[in-house]
C-alpha positions in Angstrom: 31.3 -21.2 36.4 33.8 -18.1 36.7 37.0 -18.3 38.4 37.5 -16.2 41.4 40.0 -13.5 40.6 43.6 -13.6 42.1 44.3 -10.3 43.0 42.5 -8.3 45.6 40.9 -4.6 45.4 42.6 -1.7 47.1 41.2 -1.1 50.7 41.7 1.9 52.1 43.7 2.3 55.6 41.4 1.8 58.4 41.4 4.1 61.7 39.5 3.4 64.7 39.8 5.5 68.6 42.8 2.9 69.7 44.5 2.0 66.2 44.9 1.9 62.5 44.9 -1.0 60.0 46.7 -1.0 56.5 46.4 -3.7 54.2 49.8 -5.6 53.2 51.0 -6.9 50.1 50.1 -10.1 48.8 52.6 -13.3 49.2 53.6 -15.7 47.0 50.5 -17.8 47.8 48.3 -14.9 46.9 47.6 -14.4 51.1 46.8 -10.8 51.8 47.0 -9.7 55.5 46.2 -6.5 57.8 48.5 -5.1 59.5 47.3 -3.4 63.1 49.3 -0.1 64.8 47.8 0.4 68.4 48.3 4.2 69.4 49.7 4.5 72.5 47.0 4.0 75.2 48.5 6.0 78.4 51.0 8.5 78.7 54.3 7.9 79.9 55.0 11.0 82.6 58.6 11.6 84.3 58.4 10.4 87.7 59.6 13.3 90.2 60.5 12.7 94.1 57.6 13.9 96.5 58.8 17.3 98.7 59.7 16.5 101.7 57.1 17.3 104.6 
């Protein structure tokens, strides 16, 4: 039977509506993870005093 190959292909960065996925390197134990960047979901407004009435 054939060995399964140790390295891994190339996968291309990932983007969805909310975030973006990029593959990592590969550790010492051949492990290769995903790392996940979430765009900011809100927006972060300056607050301001309401006039008085």
């Amino acid at each position: 039977m054939s060995q399964q190959s140790k390295s891994r292909p190339k996968v291309p960065e990932g983007k969805a509506r909310f975030y973006t996925t990029k593959q990592m390197q590969p550790n010492e134990k051949g492990f290769v993870g995903y790392q996940t960047v979430w765009d900011s979901l809100q927006k972060e407004v300056q607050y301001k005093t309401p006039k008085r009435p």
